[in-house]
N, C-alpha and C positions, 0 to 999 in steps of 0.2 A: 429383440426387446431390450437389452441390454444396452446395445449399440444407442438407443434410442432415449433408454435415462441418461448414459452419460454424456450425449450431447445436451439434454436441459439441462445437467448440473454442468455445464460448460460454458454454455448462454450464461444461465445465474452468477459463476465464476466472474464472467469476465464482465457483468455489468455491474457486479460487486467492486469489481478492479477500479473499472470509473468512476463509479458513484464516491466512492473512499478516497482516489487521489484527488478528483475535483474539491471534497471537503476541507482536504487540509491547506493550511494557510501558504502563502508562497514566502520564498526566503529573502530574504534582502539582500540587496544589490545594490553596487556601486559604492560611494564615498562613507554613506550611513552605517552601510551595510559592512563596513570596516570597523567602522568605530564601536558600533554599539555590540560588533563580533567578541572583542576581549570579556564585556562584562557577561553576556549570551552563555561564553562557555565558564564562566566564574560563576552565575547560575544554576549551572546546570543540575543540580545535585538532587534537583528537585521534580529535573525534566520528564520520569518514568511514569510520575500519575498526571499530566498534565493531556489533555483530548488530544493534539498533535502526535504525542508520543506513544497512545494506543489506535490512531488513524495508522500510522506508522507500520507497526506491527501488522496490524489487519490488512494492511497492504499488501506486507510480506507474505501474508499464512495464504489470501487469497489470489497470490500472482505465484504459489507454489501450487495452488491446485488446479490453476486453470494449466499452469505445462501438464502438469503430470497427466491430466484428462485428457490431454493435446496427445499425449505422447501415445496414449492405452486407446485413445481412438484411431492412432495413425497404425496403430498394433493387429486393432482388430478387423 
């Protein structure tokens, strides 16, 4: 039975994982993506409440519990 939650909260995990990085915007690249880099991090101060910047996190928190489910299922 247990076996059997953490693999749905494992599913959920990881299509959290997707759903979240698909969301966030992609980065800039190339020549532009130099130029308009300087001002970007002269910005930045602002970057913590901005949707990118809690995509970010929530990225983080749910690609740390999809290992950890990864790991306690490979355990049990």
């Amino acid at each position: 039975m247990l076996q059997l939650i953490l693999t749905i909260l494992q599913v959920i995990s990881g299509i959290a994982v997707t759903v979240v990085v698909l969301m966030q915007s992609g980065k800039s690249a190339g020549l532009s993506g130099a130029i308009s880099g300087g001002a970007d991090t002269f910005m930045s101060a602002g970057k913590a409440k901005t949707l990118d910047a809690t995509l970010a996190k929530l990225t983080k928190w749910f690609a740390l519990a999809f290992v950890l489910l990864t790991l306690i299922l490979n355990l049990i």
